[in-house]
C-alpha positions, 0 to 999 in steps of 0.5 A: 175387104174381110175388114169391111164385111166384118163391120157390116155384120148384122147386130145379133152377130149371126152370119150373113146368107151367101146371096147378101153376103156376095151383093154387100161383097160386090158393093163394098169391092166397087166403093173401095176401087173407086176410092183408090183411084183417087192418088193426091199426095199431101192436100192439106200441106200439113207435111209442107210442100212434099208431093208438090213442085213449085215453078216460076215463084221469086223465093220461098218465104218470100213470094210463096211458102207454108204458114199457118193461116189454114182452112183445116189443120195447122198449115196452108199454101200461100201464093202470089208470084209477082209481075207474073204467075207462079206455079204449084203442080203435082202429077196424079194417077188418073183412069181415062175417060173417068170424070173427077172432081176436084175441090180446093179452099181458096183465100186472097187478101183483097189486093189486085191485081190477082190472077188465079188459074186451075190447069189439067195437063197445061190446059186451063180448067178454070180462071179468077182475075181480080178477084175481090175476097174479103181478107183471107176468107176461105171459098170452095171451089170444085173443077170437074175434069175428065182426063184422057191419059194414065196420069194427069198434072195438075197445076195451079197458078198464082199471081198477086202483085201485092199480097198473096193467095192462101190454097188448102186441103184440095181433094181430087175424087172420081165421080161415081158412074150411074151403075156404081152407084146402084151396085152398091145401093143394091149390097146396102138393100140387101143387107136391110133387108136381111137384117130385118128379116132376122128381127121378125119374131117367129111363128 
């Protein structure tokens, strides 16, 4: 917290007045709990499959795996359980009744049948069947959620009978509330403010 007071130290370096201090304090506070909320391990699967359980696949290397055909970074998911999906979860903390939004990159090769499916504690979220990607063309996709339990497993499924899905950097972020928000427009408004008063020359 000093860390995020200290880069918001207005330009002449002189210090904040309490009253500013306390509402960029509080705003600051609000944005980094929010943050902290969000608990997903290895999104870009840069460290292979760590943080994630995969189920109902043939064989690694084989019907799933890791390789290099990313969005970002130097690794991607690769999916494509045959005659039936596979699956690809991992368990996450999660605030009740808090809305979140996950997003993920998603590619197929064009090959059918396919069959892709978000679930949230075995609940489906959202469904692709046949989809026709042109070859391995990343989209983003974003499925909003709000869960009713401490943690929450989220699950994804993959079949594709002749080829594969590629799956990068998914994210799972808490949507602000209305009052968070204003919380910290106010510390951001106040400290302009501040900042331009002390600009004014003196009369």
């Amino acid at each position: 917290m000093r860390q995020v007071l200290d880069d918001m130290r207005p330009a002449s370096g002189r210090p904040m007045g309490r009253a500013t201090r306390h509402a960029v304090a509080l705003a600051a506070a609000t944005l980094l709990s929010t943050a902290a909320q969000a608990a997903l391990v290895n999104g870009s699967f840069e460290s292979g499959l760590q943080g994630w359980t995969v189920g109902n696949f043939f064989a690694e290397d084989y019907d799933y795996g890791i390789d290099a055909l990313a969005h970002s970074g130097q690794a991607a998911f690769f999916g494509g359980g045959i005659g039936a999906a596979g699956t690809l979860s991992q368990t996450v903390a999660t605030t009740p009744s808090q809305a979140y939004v996950l997003s993920f990159w998603l590619a197929g090769d064009g090959f059918m049948p396919n069959e892709f499916t978000v679930l949230a504690n075995g609940a489906p979220l959202f469904q692709l069947s046949d989809a026709a990607f042109l070859s391995n063309t990343y989209q983003q996709f974003k499925v909003f959620l709000s869960p009713a339990t401490a943690s929450t497993s989220l699950s994804f499924a993959f079949r594709s009978d002749s080829g594969a899905f590629h799956f990068d950097d998914v994210a799972l972020a808490p949507v602000p509330e209305p009052t968070t928000t204003l919380l910290f427009g106010a510390g951001i408004a106040a400290l302009l403010a501040a900042r331009k008063l002390r600009g004014r020359p003196s009369r």
